[in-house]
C-alpha positions as CSV (number, residue, x, y, z in Angstrom):
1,X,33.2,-188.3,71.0
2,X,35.6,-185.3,71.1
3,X,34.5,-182.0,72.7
4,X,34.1,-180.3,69.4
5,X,32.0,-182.9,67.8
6,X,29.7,-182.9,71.2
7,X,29.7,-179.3,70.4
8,X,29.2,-179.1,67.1
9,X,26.2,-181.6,67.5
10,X,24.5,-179.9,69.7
11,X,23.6,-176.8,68.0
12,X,22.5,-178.9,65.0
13,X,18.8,-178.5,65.3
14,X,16.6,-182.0,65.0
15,X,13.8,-182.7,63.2
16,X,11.8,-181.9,65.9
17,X,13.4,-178.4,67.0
18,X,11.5,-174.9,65.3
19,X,13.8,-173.4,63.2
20,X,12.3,-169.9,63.8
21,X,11.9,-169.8,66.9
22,X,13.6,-170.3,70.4
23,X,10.7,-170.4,72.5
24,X,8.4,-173.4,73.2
25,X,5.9,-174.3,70.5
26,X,2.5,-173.6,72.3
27,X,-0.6,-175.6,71.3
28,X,-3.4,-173.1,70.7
29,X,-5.3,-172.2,67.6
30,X,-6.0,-168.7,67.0
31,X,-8.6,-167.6,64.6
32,X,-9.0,-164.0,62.8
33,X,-12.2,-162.8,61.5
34,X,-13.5,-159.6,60.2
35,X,-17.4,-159.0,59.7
36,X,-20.3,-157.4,61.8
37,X,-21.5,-157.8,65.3
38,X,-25.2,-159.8,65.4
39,X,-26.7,-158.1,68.4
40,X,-25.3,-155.5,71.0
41,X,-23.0,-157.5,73.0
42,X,-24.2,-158.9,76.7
43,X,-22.4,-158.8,79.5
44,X,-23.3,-162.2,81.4
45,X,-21.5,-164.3,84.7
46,X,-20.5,-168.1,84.7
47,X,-21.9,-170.5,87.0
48,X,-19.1,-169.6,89.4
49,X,-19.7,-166.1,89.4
50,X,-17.1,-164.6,86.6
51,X,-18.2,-162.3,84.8
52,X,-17.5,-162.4,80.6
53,X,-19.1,-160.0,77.3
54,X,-20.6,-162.1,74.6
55,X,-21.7,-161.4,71.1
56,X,-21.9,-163.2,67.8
57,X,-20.2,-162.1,65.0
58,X,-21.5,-162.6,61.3
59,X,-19.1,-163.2,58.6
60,X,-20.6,-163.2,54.5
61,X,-18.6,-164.7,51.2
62,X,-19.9,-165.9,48.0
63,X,-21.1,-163.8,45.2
64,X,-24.0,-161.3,45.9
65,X,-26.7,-162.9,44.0
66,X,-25.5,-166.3,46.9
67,X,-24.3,-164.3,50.2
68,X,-23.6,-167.0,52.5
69,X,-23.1,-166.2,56.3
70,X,-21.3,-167.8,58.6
71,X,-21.8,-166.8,62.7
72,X,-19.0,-167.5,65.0
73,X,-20.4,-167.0,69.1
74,X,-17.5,-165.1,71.3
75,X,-16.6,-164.8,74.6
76,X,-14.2,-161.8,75.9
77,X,-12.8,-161.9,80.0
78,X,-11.7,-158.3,79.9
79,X,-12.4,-156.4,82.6
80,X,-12.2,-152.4,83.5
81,X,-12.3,-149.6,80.3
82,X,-11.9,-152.8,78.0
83,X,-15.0,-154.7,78.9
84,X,-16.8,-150.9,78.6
85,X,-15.7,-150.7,75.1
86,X,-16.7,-153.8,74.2
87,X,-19.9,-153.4,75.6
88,X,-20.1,-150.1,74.1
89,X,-20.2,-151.5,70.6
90,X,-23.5,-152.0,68.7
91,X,-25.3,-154.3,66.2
92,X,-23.7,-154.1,62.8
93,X,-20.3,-153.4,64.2
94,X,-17.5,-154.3,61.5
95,X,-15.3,-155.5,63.8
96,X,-11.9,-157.2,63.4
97,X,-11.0,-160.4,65.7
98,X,-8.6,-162.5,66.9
99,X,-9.1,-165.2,69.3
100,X,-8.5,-168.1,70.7
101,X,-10.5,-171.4,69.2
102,X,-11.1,-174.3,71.0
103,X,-13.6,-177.3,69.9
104,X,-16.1,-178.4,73.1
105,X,-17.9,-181.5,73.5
106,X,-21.2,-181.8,75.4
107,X,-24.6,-183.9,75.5
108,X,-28.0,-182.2,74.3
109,X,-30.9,-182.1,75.7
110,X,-31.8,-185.3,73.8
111,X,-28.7,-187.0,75.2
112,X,-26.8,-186.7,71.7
113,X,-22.9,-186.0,71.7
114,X,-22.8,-182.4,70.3
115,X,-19.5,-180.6,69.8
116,X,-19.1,-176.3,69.1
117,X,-16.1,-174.3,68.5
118,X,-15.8,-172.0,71.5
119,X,-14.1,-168.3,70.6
120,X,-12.0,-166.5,73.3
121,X,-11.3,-163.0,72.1
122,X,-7.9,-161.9,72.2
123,X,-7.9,-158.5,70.4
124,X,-10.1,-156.5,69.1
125,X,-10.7,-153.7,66.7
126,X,-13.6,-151.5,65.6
127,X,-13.0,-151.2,61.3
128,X,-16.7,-149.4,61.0
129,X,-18.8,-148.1,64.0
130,X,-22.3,-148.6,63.7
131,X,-24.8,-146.4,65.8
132,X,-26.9,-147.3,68.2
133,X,-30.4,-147.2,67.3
134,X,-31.2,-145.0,70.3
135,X,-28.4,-142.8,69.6
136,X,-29.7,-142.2,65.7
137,X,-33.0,-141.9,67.1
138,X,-32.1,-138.7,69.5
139,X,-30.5,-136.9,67.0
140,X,-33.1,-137.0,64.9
141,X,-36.2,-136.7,66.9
């Protein structure tokens, strides 16, 4: 094969190469949901002592005679003036997400496989701030 041809061929992308991108595909799903915060979010530890927020977030479709809503449970690592903000946030939140989505397998208590779709927050952004009932109370007592 001549040099050209060994050239030429080389910057002919495969079947298998990304087209719009140069940099390594990464296997992750990412998930992006707008709708309202469940409860005040909690800030909790794992069993080996790192410390995370969670909160639930409730997402509604169908007509409004049918609302439907879905909950999704997250979990968010951030730590310092982050962490605070999340923490700051109160039930009924509209909230914007994006996170990472993973699918987890376990055994219940009944010794059943189980599986849940675990929700690493990534970004997030307040759309409508909801106040804290003891805020709203304060004001107007």
């Amino acid at each position: 094969m001549s040099l050209l041809t060994r050239q030429m061929s080389s910057k002919v992308p495969t079947i298998s190469s990304r087209a719009f991108s140069t940099s390594r595909a990464s296997r992750l799903a990412r998930l992006t949901l707008v709708g309202r915060l469940g409860a005040d979010p909690e800030l909790t530890e794992t069993t080996k002592g790192t410390q995370l927020v969670r909160y639930a977030i409730g997402t509604s479709y169908g007509p409004k005679d049918n609302r439907q809503t879905s909950w999704f449970r997250v979990s968010s690592f951030v730590d310092g003036p982050q962490r605070d903000f999340v923490l700051g946030l109160s039930k009924g939140t509209l909230v914007y997400l994006e996170g990472d989505a993973s699918m987890r397998t376990f055994d219940d208590a009944e010794g059943k496989k189980q599986s849940a779709l675990t929700i690493v927050q990534t970004r997030i952004e307040v759309l409508k701030r909801q106040p804290r009932e003891e805020d709203s109370e304060a004001t107007s007592g």
